[in-house]
C-alpha positions as CSV (number, residue, x, y, z in Angstrom):
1,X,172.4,-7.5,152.8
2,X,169.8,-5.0,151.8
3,X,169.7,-0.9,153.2
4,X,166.6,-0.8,155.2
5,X,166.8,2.4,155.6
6,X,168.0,3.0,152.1
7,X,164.5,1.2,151.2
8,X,162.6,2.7,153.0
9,X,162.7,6.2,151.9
10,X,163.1,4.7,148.4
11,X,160.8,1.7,148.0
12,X,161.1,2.0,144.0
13,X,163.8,1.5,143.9
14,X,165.6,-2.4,142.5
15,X,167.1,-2.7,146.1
16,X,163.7,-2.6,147.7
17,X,162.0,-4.5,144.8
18,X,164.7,-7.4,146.1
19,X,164.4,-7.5,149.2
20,X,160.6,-7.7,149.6
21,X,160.6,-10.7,147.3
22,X,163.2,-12.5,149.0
23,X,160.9,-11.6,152.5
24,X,158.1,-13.3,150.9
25,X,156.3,-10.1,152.4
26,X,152.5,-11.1,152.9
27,X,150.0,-8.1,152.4
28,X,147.7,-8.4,155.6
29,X,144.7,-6.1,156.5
30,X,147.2,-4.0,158.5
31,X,149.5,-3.6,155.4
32,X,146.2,-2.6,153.2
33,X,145.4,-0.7,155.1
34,X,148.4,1.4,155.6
35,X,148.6,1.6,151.6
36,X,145.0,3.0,151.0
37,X,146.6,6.0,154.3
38,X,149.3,6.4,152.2
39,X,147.4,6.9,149.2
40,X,145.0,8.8,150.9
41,X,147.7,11.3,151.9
42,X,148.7,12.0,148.5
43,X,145.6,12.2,146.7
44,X,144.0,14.7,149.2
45,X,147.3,17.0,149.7
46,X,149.5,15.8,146.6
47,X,152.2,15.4,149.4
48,X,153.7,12.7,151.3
49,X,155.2,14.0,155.0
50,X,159.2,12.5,155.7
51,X,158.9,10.1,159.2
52,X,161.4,9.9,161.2
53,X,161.9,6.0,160.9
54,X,165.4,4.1,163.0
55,X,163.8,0.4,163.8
56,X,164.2,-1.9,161.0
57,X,160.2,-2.8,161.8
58,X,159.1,0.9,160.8
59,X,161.6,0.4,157.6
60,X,159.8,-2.5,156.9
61,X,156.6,-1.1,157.7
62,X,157.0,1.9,155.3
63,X,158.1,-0.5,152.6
64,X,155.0,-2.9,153.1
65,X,152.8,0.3,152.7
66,X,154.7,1.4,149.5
67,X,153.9,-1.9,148.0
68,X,149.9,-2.1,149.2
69,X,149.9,1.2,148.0
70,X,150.5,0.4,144.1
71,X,148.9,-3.0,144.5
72,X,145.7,-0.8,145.1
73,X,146.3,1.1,142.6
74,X,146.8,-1.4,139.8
75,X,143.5,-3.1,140.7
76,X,141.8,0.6,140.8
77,X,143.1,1.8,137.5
78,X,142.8,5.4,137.4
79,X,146.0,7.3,135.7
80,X,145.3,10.3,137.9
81,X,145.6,9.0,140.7
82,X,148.5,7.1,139.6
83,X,150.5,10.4,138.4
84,X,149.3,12.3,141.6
85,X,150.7,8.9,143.5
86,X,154.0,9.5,141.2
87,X,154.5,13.1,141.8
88,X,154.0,12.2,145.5
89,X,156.3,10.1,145.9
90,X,159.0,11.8,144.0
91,X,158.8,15.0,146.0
92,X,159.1,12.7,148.9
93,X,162.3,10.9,148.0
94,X,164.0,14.8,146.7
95,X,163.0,16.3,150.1
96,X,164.8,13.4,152.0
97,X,167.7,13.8,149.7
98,X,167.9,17.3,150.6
99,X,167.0,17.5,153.8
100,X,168.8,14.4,155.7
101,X,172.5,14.8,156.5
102,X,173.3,11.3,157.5
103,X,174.2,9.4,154.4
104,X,172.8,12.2,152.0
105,X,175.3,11.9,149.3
106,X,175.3,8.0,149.4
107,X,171.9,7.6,149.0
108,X,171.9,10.3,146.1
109,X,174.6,8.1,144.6
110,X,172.6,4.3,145.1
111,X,169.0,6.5,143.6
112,X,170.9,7.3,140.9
113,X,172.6,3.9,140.2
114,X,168.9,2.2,140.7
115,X,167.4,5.0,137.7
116,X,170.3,4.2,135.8
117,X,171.8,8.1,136.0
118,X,175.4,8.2,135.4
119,X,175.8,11.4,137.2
120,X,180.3,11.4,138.3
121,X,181.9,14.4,139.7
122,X,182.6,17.5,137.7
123,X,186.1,19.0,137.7
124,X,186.4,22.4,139.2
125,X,186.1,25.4,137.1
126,X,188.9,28.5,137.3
127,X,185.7,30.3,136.6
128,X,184.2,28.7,139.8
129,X,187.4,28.9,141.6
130,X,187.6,32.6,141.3
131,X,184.0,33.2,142.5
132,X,184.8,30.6,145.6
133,X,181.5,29.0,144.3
134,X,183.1,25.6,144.0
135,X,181.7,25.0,148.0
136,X,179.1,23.5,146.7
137,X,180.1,19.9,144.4
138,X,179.2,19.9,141.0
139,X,178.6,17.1,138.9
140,X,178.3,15.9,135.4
141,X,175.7,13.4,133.0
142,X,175.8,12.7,129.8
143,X,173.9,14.8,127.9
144,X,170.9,12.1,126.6
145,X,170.2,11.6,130.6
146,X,170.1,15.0,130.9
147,X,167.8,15.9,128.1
148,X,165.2,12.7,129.1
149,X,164.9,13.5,132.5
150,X,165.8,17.3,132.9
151,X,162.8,19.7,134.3
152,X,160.6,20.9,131.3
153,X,161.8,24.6,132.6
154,X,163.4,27.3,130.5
155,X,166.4,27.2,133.3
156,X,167.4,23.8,132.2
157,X,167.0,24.2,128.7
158,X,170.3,22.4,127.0
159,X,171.2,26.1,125.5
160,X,171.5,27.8,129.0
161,X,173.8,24.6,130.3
162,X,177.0,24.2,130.5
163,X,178.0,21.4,127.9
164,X,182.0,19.6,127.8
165,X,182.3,16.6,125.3
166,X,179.0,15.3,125.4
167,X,178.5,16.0,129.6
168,X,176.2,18.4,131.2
169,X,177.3,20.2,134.3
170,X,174.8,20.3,137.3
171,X,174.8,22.1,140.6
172,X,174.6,19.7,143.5
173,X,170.7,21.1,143.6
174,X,169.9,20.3,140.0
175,X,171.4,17.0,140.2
176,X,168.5,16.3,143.1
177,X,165.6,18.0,140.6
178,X,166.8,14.9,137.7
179,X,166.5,12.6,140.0
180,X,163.3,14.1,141.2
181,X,162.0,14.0,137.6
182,X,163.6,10.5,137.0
183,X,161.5,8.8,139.9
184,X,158.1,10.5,138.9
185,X,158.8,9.6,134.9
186,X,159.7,5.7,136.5
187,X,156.4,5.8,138.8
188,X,154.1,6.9,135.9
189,X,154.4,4.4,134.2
190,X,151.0,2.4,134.1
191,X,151.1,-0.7,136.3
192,X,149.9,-3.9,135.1
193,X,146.2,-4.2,135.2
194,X,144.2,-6.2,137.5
195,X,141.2,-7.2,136.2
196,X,139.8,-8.9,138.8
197,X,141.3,-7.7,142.2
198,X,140.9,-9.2,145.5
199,X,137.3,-8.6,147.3
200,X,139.1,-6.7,150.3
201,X,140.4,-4.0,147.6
202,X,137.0,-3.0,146.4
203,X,135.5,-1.1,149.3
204,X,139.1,0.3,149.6
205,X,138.5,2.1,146.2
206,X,135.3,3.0,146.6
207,X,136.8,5.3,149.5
208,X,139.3,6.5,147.9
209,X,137.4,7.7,144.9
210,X,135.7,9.9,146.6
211,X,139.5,11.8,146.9
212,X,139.5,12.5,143.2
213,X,138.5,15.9,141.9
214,X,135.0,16.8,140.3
215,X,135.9,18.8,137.4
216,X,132.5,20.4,136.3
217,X,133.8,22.3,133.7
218,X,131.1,24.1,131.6
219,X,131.5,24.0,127.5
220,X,133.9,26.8,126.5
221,X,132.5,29.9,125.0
222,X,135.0,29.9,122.0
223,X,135.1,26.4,119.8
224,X,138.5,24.7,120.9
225,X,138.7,24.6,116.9
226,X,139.7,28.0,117.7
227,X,142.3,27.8,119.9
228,X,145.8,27.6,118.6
229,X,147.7,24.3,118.8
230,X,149.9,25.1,121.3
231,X,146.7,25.7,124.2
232,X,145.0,22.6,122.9
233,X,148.0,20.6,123.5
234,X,148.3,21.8,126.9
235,X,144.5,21.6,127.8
236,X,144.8,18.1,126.4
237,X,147.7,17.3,128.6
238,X,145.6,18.7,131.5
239,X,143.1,16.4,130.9
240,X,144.9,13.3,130.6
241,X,146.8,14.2,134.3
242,X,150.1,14.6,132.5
243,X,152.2,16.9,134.3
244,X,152.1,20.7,132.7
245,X,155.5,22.7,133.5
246,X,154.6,26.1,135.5
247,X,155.3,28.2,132.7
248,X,152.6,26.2,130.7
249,X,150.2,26.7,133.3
250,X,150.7,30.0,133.1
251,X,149.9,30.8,130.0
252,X,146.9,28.1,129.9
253,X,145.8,30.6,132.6
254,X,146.5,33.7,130.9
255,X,144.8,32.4,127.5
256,X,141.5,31.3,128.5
257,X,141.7,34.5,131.0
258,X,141.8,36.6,127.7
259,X,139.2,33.9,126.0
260,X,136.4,34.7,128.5
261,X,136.7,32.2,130.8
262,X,135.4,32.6,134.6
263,X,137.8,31.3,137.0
264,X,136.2,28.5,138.3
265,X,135.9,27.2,134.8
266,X,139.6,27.7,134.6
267,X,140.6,26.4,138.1
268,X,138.1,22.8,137.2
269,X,139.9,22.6,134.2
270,X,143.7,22.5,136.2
271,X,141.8,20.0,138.5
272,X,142.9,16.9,136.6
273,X,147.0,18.2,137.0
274,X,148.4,15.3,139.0
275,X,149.7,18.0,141.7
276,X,146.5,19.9,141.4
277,X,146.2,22.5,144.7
278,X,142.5,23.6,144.7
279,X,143.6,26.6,147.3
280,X,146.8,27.4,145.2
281,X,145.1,27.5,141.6
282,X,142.3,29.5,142.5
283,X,144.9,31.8,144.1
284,X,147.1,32.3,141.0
285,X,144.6,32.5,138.0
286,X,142.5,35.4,140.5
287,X,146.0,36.8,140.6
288,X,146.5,36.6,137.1
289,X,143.4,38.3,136.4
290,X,143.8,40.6,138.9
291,X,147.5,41.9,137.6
292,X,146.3,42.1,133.8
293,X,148.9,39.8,132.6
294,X,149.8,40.0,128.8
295,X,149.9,36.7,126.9
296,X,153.2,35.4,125.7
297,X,154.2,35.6,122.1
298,X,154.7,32.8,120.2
299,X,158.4,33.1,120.2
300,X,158.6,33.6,124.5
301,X,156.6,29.9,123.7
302,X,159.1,28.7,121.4
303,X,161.8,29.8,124.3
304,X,160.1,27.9,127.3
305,X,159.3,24.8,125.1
306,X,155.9,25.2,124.3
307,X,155.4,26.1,120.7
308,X,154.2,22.8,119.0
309,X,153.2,24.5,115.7
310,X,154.5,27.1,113.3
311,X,150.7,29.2,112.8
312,X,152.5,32.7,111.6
313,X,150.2,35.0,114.6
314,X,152.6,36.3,116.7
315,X,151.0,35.4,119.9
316,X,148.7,32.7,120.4
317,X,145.8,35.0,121.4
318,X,145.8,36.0,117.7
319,X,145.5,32.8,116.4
320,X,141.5,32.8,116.0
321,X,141.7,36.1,113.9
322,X,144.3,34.8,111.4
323,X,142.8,31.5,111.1
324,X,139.7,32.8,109.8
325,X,141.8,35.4,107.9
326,X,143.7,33.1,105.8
327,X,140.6,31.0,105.2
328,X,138.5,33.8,104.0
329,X,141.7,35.2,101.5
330,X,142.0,31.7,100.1
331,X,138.1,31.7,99.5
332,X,138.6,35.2,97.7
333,X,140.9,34.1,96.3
334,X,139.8,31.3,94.5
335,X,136.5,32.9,93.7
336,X,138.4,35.8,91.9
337,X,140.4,32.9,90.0
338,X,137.9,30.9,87.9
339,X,135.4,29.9,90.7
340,X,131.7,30.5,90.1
341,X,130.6,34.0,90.6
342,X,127.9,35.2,92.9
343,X,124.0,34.4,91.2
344,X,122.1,37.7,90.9
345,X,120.7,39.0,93.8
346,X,123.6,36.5,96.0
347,X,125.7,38.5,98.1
348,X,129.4,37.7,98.2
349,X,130.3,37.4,102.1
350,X,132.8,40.1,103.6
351,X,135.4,37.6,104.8
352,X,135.7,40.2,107.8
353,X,132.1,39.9,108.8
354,X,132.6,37.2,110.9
355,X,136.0,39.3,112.7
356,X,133.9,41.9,112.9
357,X,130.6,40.0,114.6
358,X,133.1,38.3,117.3
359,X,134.8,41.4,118.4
């Protein structure tokens, strides 16, 4: 017998999946329009509050809106909504997990099983032992899980964990971030398309598109040609709603702050972010402007994960410069080897006119 509870709070999961098809669940108006409430929870705040639930008809309730929720969405179609939806939901099911006492480590336990973790307990370090740190459990994953699913964060980087015979060891905390990380990856995945959804759905979308952000983002001063690989990559990641780690965001922020860039361009630009805060982003890039922040070099990029290119600049805010410098030495220096010299009267360009112009 299904864990109403259990699927409830985690109506992803293959236990909930179950037990709604054996229910032969029918999706009324009242179940609609609990989904498009749902969804329009997330999309306005990126949140989704816990409820107290104990009746077996609010467990079934919350898993009826679940499933309305992503039938909406797969006749909608929009991946932003979708990752907003994902990252949502997955900061729903870690704050339960964290925050609920009464079956807590169970449920951590069944999640895990349903993502196909294989998380087990970790043996007690004399280190840990000696520091009477060992209150809180520890546990261990195999080193491929933890890599897939891990938060792109220089804190979990494989180099800074602790690694025995092909097992990573995780604080009871990190062990709740994977699985975090492990529900949103699962949710974003793009739902089956619906190509022609029921009547009743359509005016739901049409409300609900009104949620979505209005990025008027004006064309960039500088020629994204310009920009190194490693700030295209992220601005294109922006763009298509994938999720951009905090450090990332950072020095997005702190790039196109050096570029020129007036904050609202920047904040329109972090608008597509499937956790996008308007009140929190404008907040942070004003107070990166306002504290003069220095961009990271290209080896503090390399350490957080975010170096996608070797370019030889140092830091990516140099990249522009030794673009065009390398280009204009290879023109010299073809032109001093063999190529055709300048006509009478034809200037040969300073290939630092242009450096020179732009400063």
């Amino acid at each position: 017998m299904a864990d109403l509870r259990f699927c409830a709070h985690f109506p992803f999961s293959g236990e909930a999946r179950s037990w709604a098809r054996e229910q032969k669940l029918q999706l009324d108006a009242a179940a609609l329009a609990s989904g498009e409430a749902r969804l329009r929870a997330a999309l306005s705040s990126g949140e989704l509050k816990l409820e107290a639930t104990s009746l077996d008809s609010e467990h079934k309730q919350a898993i009826l809106s679940y499933a309305a929720s992503r039938l909406i969405l797969a006749a909608w179609g929009n991946r932003w909504a979708e990752r907003r939806m994902a990252v949502a939901e997955s900061k729903r099911a870690h704050d339960y997990l964290r925050t609920s006492e009464d079956g807590r480590a169970q449920y951590a336990e069944k999640l895990a099983a349903s993502l196909g973790l294989d998380f087990s307990p970790a043996p007690v370090l004399a280190a840990d032992s000696a520091s009477n740190s060992s209150s809180e459990p520890a546990f261990s994953i195999p080193f491929w899980q933890y890599l897939r699913f891990c938060p792109r964060d220089v804190h979990y980087k494989l180099v800074n964990a602790k690694l025995d015979k092909g097992l990573v060891r995780v604080s009871a905390h990190q062990r709740l971030r994977i699985l975090e990380e492990a529900v949103r990856r699962r949710l974003e995945e793009p739902l089956p398309p619906m190509p022609d959804p029921p009547d009743e759905y359509k005016p739901v979308i049409a409300r609900l598109t009104d949620l979505l952000p209005r990025e008027n983002l004006a064309p960039i001063k500088i020629d994204t040609k310009d920009f190194p690989p490693c700030i295209n990559k992220l601005i294109t990641d922006l763009r298509a709603s994938i999720n951009v780690p905090h450090l990332g965001r950072v020095a997005l922020a702190v790039y196109l702050i050096k570029a020129g860039l007036p904050d609202e361009q920047i904040c329109a630009l972090f608008a597509s972010a499937p956790d996008y805060n308007a009140d929190t982003t404008r907040y942070q890039v004003e107070y990166a402007r306002k504290k003069g922040y220095s961009m990271a070099s290209c080896s503090t990029m390399d350490s957080w994960g975010l170096c996608i290119a070797v370019c030889r600049c140092g830091s990516p805010v140099f990249y522009r410069e030794e673009k065009h410098g390398r280009n204009a030495r290879e023109s010299m220096k073809h032109t001093v080897h063999g190529m055709a010299p300048a006509e009478k009267g034809e200037e040969i360009s300073d290939p630092h006119a242009e450096k020179k112009s732009s400063s």
